[in-house]
N, C-alpha and C positions, 0 to 999 in steps of 0.2 A: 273607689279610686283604684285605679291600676298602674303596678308599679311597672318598670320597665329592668325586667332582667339582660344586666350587662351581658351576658351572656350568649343571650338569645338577640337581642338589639342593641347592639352595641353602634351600630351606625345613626339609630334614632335616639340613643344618648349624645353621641357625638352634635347629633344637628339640633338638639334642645341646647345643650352648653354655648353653641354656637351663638345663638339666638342671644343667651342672657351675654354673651360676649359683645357683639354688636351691638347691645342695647348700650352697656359700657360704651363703648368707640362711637356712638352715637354722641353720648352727655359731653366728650370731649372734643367736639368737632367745633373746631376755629373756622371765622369767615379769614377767606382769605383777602389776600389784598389782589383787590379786580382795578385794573384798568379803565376808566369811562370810556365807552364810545362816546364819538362825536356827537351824534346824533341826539341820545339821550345822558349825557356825562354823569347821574348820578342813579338814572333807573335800575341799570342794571345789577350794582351795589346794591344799592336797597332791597332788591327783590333778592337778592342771593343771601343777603344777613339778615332777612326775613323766616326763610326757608330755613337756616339752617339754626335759628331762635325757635322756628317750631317742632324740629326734628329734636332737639337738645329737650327742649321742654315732653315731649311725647317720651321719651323715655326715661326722662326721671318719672312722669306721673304712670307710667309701666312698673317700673322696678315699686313703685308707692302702692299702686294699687290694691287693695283686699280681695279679686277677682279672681275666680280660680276655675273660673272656664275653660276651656280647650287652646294653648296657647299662651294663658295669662302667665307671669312671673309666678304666682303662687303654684299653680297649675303644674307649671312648670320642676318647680324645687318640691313638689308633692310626690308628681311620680316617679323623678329623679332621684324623692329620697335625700335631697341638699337642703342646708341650713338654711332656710329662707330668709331669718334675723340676720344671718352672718353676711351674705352677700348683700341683701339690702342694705344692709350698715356700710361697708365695702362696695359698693356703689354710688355714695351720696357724699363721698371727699376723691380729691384726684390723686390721690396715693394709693386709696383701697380699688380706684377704678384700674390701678398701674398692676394690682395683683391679679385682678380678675382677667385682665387681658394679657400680660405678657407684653415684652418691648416687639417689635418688629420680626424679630428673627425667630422669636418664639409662638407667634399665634396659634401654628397649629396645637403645640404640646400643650399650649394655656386651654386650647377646647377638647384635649385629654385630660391634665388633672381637673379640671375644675371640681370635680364630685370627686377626686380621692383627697384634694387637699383642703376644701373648704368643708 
């Protein structure tokens, strides 16, 4: 397993935090409230709170998963060196999802600390 020296990659630390950040802003994505068209008045709802039940669901079983292939969340908090218990834990209620990502105006610095504060 290799680790990634902040040092040396610190752009490819940045874009792994990133990754487990999005997965977060994924678990809390709302449907929103759509408009019928005429046409089909309830298809297009449906299909869009379809989508975003499996997008929600895909990354909770991300953040679950015991996988530590190239990519995976373990994978991930391995070669980053991050608590994997800690952000999985912090991932699976929407207060711990609210640390991991930072409100709006903070996104970027949330995919700076994430590996000094977690």
């Amino acid at each position: 397993m290799t680790k990634i020296d902040s040092g040396v990659a610190r752009c490819d630390r940045r874009l792994w935090c990133a990754v487990i950040i999005q997965a977060a802003t994924d678990m809390d994505m709302r449907v929103p409230k759509v408009k019928p068209s005429p046409s089909n008045p309830n298809r297009n709802a449906d299909k869009l709170t379809e989508n975003i039940e499996e997008i929600r669901k895909d990354a909770r079983d991300w953040f679950l998963s015991t996988d530590k292939s190239v990519g995976a969340f373990g994978w991930i908090c391995d070669t980053l060196d991050l608590d994997y218990h800690k952000i999985q834990s912090l991932s699976m209620t929407r207060e711990g999802r609210r640390i991991l990502t930072g409100d709006d105006n903070r996104k970027k610095q949330a995919v700076e600390d994430i590996g000094e504060d977690i």
